[in-house]
C-alpha positions as CSV (number, residue, x, y, z in Angstrom):
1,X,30.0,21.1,-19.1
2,X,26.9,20.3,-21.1
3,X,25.4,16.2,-21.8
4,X,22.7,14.8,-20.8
5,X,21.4,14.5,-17.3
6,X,19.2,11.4,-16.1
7,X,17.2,13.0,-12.8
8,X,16.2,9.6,-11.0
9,X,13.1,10.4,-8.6
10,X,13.1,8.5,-5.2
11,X,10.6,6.0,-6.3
12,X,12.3,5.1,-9.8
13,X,15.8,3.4,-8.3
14,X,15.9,0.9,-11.3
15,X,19.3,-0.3,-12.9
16,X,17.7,-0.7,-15.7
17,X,15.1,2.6,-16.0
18,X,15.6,4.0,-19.8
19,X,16.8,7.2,-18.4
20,X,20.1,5.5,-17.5
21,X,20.6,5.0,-21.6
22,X,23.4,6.9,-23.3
23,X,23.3,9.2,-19.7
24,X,26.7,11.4,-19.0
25,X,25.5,11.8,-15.6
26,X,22.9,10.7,-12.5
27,X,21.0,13.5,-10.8
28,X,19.4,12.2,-7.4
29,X,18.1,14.8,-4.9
30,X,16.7,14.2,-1.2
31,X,13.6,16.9,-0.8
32,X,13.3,17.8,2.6
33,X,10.0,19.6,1.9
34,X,9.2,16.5,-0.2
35,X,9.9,14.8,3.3
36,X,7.8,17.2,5.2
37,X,5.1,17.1,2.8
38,X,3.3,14.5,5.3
39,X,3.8,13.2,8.4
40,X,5.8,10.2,7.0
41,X,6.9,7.6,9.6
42,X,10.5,7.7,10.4
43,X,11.5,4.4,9.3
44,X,9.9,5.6,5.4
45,X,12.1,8.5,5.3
46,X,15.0,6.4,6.3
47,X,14.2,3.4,3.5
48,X,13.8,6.3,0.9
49,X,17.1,8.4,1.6
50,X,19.0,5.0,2.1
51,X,18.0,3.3,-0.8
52,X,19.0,6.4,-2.9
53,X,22.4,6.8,-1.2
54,X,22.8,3.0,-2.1
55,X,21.6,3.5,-5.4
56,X,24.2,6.5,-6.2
57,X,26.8,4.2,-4.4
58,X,26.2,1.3,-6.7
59,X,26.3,3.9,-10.1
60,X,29.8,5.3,-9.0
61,X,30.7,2.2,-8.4
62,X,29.9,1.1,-12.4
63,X,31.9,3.9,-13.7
64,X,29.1,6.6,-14.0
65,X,29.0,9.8,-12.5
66,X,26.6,10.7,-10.1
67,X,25.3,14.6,-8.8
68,X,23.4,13.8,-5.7
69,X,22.1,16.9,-3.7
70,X,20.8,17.6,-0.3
71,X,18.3,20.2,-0.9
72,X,15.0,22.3,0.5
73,X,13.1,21.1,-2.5
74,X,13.6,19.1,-6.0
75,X,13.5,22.9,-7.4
76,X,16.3,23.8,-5.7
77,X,18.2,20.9,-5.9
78,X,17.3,20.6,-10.2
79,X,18.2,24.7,-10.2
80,X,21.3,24.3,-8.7
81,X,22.2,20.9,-10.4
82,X,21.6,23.1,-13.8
83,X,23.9,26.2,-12.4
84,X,26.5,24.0,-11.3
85,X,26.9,21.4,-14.2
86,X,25.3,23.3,-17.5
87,X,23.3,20.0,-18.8
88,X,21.9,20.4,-21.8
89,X,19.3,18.0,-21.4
90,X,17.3,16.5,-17.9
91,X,15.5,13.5,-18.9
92,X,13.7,12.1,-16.0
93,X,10.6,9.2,-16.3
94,X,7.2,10.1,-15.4
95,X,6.8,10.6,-12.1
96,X,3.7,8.3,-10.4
97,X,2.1,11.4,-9.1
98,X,-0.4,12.7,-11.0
99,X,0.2,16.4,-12.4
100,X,4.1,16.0,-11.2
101,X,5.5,15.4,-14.6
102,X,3.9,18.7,-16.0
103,X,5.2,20.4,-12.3
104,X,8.9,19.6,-13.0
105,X,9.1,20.2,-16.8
106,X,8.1,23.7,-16.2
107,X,11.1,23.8,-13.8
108,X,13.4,24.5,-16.9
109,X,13.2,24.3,-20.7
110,X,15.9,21.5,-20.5
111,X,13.6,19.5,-18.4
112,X,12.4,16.0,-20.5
113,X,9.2,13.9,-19.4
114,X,9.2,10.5,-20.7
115,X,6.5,8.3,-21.3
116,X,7.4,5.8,-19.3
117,X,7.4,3.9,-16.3
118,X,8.4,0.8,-14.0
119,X,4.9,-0.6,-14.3
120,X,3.7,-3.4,-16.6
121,X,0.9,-1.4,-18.0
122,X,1.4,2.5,-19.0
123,X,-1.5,5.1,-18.5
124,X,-2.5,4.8,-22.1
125,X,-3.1,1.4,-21.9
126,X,-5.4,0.8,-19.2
127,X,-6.9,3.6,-20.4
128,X,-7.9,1.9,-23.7
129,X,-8.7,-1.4,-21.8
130,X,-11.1,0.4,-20.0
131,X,-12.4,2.8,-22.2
132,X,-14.3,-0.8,-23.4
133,X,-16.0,-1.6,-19.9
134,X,-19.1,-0.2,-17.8
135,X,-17.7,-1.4,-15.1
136,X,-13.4,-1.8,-14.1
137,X,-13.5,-5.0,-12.2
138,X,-10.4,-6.2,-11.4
139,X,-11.0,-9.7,-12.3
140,X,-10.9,-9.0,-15.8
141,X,-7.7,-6.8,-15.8
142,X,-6.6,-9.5,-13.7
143,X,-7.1,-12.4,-16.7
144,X,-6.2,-10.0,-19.4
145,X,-2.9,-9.4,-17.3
146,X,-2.5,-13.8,-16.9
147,X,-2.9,-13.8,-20.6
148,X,-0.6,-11.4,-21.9
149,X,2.2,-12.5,-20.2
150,X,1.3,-16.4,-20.0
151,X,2.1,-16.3,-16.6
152,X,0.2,-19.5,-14.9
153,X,-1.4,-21.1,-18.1
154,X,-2.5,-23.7,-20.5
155,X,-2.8,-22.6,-23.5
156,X,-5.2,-19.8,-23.0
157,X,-7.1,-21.6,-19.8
158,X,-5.7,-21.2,-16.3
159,X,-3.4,-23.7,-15.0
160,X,-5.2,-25.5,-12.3
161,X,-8.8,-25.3,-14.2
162,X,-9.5,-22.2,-12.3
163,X,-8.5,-18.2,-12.4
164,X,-8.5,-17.8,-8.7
165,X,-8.3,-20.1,-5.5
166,X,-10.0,-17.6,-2.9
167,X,-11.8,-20.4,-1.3
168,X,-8.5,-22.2,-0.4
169,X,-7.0,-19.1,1.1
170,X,-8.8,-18.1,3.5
171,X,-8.2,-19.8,6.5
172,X,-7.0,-19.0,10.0
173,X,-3.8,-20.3,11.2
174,X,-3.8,-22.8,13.7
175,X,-2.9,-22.1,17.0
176,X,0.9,-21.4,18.0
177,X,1.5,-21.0,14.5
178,X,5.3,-19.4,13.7
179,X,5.7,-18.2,10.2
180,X,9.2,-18.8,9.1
181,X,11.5,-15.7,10.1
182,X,11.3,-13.3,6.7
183,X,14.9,-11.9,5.1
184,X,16.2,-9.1,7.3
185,X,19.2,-6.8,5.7
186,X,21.8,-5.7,7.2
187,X,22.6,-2.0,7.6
188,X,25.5,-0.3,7.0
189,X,27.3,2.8,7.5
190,X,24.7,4.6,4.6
191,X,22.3,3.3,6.9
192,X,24.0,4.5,10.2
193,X,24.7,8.2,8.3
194,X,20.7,8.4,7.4
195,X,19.9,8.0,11.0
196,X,22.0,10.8,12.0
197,X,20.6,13.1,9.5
198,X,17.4,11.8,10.6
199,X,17.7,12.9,14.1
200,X,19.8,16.7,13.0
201,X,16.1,17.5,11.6
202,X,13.7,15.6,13.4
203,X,13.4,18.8,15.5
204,X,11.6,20.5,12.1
205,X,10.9,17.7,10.2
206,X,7.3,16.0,11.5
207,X,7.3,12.4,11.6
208,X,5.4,9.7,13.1
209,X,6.3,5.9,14.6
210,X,9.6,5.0,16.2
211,X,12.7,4.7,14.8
212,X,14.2,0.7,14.5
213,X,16.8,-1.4,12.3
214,X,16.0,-1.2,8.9
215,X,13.8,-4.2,8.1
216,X,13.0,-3.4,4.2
217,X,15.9,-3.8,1.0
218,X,17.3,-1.2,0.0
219,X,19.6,-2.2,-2.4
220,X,18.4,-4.6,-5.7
221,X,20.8,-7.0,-4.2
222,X,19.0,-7.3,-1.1
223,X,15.5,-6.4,-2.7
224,X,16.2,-9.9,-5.0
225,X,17.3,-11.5,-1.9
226,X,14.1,-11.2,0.2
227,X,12.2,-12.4,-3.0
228,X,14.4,-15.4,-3.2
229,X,13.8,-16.0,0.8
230,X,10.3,-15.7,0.4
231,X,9.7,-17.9,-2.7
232,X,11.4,-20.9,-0.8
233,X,10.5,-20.2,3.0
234,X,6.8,-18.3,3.0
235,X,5.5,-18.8,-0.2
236,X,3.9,-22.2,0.0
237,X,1.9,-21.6,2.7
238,X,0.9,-17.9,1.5
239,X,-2.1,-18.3,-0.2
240,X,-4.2,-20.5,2.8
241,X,-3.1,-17.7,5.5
242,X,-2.3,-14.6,3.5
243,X,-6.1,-13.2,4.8
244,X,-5.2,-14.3,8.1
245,X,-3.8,-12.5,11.3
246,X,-1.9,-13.5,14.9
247,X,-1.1,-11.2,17.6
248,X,2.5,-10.7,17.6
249,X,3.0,-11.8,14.5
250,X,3.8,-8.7,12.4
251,X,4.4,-10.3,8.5
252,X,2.9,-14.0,8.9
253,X,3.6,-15.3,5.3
254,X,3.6,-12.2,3.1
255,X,6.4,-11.3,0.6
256,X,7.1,-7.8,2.3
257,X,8.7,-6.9,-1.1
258,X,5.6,-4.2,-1.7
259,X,8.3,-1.6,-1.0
260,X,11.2,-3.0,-3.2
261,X,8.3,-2.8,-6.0
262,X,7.6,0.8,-5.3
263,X,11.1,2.0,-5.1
264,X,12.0,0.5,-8.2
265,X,14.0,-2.3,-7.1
266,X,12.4,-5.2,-8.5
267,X,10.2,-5.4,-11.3
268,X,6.5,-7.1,-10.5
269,X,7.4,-9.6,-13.8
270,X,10.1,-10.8,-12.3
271,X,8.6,-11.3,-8.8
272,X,5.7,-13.1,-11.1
273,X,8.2,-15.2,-12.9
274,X,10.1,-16.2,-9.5
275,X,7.1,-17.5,-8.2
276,X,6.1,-18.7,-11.1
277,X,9.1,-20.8,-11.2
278,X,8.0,-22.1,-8.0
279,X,5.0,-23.9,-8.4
280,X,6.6,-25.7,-11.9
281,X,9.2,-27.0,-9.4
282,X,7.2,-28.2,-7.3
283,X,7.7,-26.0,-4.1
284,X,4.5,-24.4,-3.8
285,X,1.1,-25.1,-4.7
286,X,-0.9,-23.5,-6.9
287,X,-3.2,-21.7,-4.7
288,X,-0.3,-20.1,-3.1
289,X,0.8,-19.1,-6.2
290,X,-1.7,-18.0,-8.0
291,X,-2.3,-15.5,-4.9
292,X,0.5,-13.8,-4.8
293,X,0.7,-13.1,-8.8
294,X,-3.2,-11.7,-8.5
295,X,-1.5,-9.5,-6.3
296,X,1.7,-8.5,-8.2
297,X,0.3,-8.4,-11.8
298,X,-3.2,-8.1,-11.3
299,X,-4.5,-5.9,-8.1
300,X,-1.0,-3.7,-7.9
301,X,-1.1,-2.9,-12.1
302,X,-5.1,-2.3,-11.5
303,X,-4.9,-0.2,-8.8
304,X,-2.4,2.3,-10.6
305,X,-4.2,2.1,-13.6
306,X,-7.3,3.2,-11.6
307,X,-5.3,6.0,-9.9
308,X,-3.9,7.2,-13.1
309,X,-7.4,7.3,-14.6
310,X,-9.2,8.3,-11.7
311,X,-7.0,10.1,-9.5
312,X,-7.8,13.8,-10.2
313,X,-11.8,12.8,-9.7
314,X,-11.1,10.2,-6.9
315,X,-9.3,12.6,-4.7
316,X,-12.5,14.9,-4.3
317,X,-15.4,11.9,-4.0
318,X,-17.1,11.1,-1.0
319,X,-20.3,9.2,-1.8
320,X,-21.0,8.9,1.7
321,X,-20.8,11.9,3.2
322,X,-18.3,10.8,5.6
323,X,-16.1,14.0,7.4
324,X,-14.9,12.4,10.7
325,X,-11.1,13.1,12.0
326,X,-9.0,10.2,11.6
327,X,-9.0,8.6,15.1
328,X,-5.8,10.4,17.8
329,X,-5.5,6.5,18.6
330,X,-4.6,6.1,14.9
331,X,-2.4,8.7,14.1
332,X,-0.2,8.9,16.8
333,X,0.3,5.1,16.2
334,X,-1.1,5.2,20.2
335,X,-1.9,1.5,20.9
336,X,-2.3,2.2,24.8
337,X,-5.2,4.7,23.7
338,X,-7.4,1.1,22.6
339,X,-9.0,-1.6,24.4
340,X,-9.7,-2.9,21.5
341,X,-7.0,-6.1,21.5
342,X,-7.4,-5.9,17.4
343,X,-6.8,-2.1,16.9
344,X,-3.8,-2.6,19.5
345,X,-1.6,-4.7,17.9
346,X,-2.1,-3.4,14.8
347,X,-1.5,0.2,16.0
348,X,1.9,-1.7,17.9
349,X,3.3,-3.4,14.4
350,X,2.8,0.2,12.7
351,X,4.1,2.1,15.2
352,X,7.5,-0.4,15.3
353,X,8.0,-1.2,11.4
354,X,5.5,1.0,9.4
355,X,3.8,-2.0,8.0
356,X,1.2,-4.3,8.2
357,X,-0.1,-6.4,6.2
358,X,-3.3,-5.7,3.7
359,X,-5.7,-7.5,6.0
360,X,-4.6,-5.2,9.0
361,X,-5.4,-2.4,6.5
362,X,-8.6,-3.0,5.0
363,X,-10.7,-5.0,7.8
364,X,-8.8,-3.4,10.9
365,X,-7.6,0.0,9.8
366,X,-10.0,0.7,6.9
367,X,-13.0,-0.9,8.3
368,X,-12.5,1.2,11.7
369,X,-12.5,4.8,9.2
370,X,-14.9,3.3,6.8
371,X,-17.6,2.3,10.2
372,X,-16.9,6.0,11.7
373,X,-17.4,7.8,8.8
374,X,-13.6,9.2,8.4
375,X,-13.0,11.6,5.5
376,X,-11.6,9.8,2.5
377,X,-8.4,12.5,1.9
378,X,-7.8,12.1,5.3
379,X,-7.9,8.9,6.1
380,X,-5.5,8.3,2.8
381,X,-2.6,11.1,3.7
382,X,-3.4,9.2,6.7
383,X,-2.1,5.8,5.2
384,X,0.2,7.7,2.8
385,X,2.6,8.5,5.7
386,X,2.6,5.8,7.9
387,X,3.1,2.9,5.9
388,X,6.9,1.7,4.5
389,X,5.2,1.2,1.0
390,X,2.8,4.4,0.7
391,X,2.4,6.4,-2.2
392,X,-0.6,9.0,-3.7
393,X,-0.9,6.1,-6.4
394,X,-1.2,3.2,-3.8
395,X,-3.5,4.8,-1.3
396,X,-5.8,6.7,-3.2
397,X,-7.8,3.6,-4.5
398,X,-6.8,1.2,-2.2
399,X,-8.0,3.5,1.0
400,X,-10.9,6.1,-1.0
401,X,-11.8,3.5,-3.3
402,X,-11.7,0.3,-1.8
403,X,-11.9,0.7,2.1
404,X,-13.9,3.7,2.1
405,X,-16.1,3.1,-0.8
406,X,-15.9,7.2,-1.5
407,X,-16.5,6.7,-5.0
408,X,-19.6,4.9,-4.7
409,X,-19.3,1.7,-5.8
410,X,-16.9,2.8,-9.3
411,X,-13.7,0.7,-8.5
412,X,-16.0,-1.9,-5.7
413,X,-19.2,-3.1,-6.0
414,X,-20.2,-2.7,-2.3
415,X,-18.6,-1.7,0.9
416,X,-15.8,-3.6,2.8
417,X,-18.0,-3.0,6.5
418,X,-17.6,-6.1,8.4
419,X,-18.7,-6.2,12.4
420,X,-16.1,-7.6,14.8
421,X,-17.6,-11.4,13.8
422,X,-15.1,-11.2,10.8
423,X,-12.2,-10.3,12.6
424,X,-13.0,-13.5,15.3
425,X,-13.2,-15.5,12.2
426,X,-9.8,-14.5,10.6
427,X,-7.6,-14.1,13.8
428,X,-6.9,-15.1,17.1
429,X,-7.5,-11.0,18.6
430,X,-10.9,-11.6,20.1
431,X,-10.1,-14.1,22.5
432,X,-8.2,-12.1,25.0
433,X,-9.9,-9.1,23.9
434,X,-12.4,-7.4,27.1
435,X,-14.9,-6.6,24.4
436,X,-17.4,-8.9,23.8
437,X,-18.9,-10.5,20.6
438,X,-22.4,-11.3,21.9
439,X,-24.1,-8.2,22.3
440,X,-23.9,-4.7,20.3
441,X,-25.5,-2.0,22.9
442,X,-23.8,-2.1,26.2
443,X,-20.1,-0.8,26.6
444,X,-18.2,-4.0,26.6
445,X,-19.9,-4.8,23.3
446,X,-17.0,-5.0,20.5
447,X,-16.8,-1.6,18.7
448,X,-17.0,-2.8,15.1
449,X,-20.2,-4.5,15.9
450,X,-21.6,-2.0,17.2
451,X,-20.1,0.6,14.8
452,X,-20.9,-1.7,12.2
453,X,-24.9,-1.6,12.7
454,X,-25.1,1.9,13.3
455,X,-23.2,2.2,9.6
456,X,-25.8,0.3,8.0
457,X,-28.5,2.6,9.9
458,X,-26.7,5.4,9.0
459,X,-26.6,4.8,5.4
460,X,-29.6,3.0,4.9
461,X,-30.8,5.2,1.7
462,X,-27.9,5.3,0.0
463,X,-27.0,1.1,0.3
464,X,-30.5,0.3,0.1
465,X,-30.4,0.5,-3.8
466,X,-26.9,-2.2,-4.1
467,X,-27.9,-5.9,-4.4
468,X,-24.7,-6.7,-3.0
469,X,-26.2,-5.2,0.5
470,X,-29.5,-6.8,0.8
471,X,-28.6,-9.8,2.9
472,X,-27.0,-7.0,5.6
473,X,-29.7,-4.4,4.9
474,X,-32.5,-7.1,5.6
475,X,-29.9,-7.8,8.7
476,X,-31.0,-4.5,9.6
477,X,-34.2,-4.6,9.5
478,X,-34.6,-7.3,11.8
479,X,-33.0,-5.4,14.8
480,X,-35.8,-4.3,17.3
481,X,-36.3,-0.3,17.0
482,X,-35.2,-0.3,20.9
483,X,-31.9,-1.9,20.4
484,X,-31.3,-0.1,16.8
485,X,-32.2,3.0,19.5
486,X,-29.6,1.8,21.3
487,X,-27.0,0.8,19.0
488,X,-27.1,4.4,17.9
489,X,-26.5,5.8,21.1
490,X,-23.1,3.8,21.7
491,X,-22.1,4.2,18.3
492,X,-22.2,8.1,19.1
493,X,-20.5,7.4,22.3
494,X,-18.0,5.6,20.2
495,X,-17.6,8.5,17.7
496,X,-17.2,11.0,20.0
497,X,-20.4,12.6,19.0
């Protein structure tokens, strides 16, 4: 047998991926040491391996033949693909991993790398886009992105007068809110078969969280289903709460499509153009709108554009010196090991569904590693594993970069630090949390407030220099030297120092 061989990677399940073009055959191989690699949570592993069972299900089903291979590794399972079939050509996309596409050509002569991707905007591109700036602010990828694809204009001015809404969307729920029950699949005997494997080799196979019913698509059918729920049930009120969190409430309005995206089951024009589609109808407003695309087309397409730019330098860069563990609390998804009513229920939704929402990650989870001083590589395998939708490419900016400002102030002009004041203005956690708000030296005081001064302290040369800190910095300076001598003593209590 000879023909060409299309080797779809676990993130790249797309019916329509340009490997899939003039194909003889479908190779799709589970890793177990690409499963061990981390300790992914257990409900990742199980979206992963049933979304590409589902995917070779729905190819035989079309007619095309599929190889699909349990093995110790991709090499193995490519190797013994090769032996077994005689291909004369493996054509396979570029993988999102840095340095992987070189990795697997070398594999075998036969072994083609394409240029390609599931993204909007290729390496190449943002590379030239950027190659033009001082500075890569997402705000003008972000217009650049609105333009190009005339998604929300008039003419070439912003539909609505304005590029973003921010100031409308950012506002607390009131109380007893209940966000409209999201899409939930339906597993199946894939589903039920994963599981099984699942526990066979959870005995050598680390993982972290609990296992639970599948709550993410697997399939394009249901990935195109929970986009069509959420454009007509969460959508309209996204944009005023999507900064917003409730105790219990584990997806408030969000699309929780973030996983679909990375797999390869829906494209992010398409989840633009649904929404899109929307707001011309009439069933959501603008802000709402306008949101939800900044995220799709703008922060998303930024944020692998950074990685694929970045990522080799990004991975090593730690402007602020920071080498702390990533909390025990944290990664055994522990929320008993807190009294901190915040870190608890975020801890809880992680532990139960390996999500939470990117408020929970930035100004609960990141702002906790970012105040303690966590080491950037750590704290992003760290998020790499336990969330549903982690990737090298999505965590290395979002957590290094952006939360943990380890690049300096490349990708974010200052650091996301915010005391526990933030968190009582954006959620309902503080009030039946024991810490309190009003003072930042004794034990009850709230930890991120406390954590918070003793960062600014901490890195007082390095911050003093960014405009964007003076207010805090001046903040600072207006602490008494007695309870700044304080505030470091229970911040090193707090650290475990």
């Amino acid at each position: 047998m000879s023909g060409r061989t299309a080797w779809v990677l676990a993130d790249q399940l797309s019916p329509s991926s340009p490997v899939l073009e003039g194909a003889d055959r479908v190779l799709l191989i589970e890793s177990v040491a690409g499963a061990g690699r981390l300790v992914f949570h257990r409900q990742k592993i199980h979206l992963v391996w049933s979304a590409m069972r589902h995917f070779a299900r729905d190819l035989e089903r079309r007619g095309i033949e599929v190889d699909y291979r349990r093995a110790s590794s991709l090499r193995e399972g490519l190797l013994g693909h090769i032996d077994d079939l005689g291909p004369s050509q493996v054509v396979l996309l570029e993988p999102s991993t840095i340095g992987a596409g070189e990795k697997l050509s070398a594999l075998d002569p036969r072994v083609e790398v394409l240029e390609d991707g599931l993204f909007l905007t290729s390496p190449v591109e943002f590379a030239d886009w950027a190659s033009e700036r001082k500075q890569l602010r997402m705000e003008d990828f972000y217009r650049r992105q609105r333009r190009r694809f005339g998604l929300l204009m008039d003419g070439d001015e912003p539909l609505g007068g304005a590029w973003n809404f921010d100031a409308e969307n950012r506002k607390r729920p009131p109380k007893d809110s209940s966000p409209p029950r999201p899409y939930r699949p339906r597993e199946d005997e894939i589903d039920r078969q994963v599981r099984a494997d699942l526990d066979e080799l959870s005995g050598n196979l680390p993982m972290s969280g609990v296992d639970g019913p599948r709550i993410f698509p697997a399939t394009r059918a249901e990935a195109q289903r929970a986009l069509k729920s959420f454009c007509e049930q969460r959508l309209p009120d996204f944009g005023r709460y999507q900064d917003a969190m409730l105790g219990g409430e584990r997806f408030m309005w969000h699309a929780l499509i973030s996983s679909s995206l990375n797999l390869g089951l829906l494209s992010p024009l398409e989840c633009a153009r649904a929404a899109e589609d929307a707001y011309t109808a009439g069933r959501a407003p603008i802000n709402s709108v306008e949101g939800f695309i900044r995220q799709v087309i703008g922060w998303r397409e930024y944020v692998w554009g950074v990685y694929r730019l970045r990522g080799r330098v990004l991975a090593g860069e730690n402007a602020l010196n920071a080498h702390a563990p990533v909390p025990k609390a944290v990664t055994e998804l522990d929320p008993e090991a807190t009294d901190m009513a915040c870190l608890k229920d975020v801890l809880t939704g992680v532990r139960d569904t390996a999500y939470a929402h990117h408020i929970e990650r930035l100004m609960v989870l990141g702002n906790l590693m970012l105040l303690l001083g966590v080491e950037p590589r750590a704290a992003t395998e760290w998020f790499h594993g336990a969330f549903i939708d982690g990737y090298e490419w999505v965590m290395a900016p979002n957590v290094a970069g952006m939360a943990l400002w380890a690049d300096g102030g490349k990708m974010m002009s200052k650091p996301y630090a915010a005391s526990g004041r933030y968190i009582d203005r954006m959620s309902d956690h503080c009030r039946g949390c024991r810490y309190s708000l009003e003072d930042r030296t004794s034990e009850d005081a709230c930890p991120f407030t406390v954590l918070y001064w003793d960062f600014l302290d901490r890195n007082r040369e390095i911050l003093a220099g960014n405009r964007r800190m003076w207010m805090p910095m001046k903040n600072l300076d207006r602490i008494e030297p007695a309870e700044l001598d304080s505030i470091r003593t229970r911040a090193a209590q707090i650290r475990g120092l």
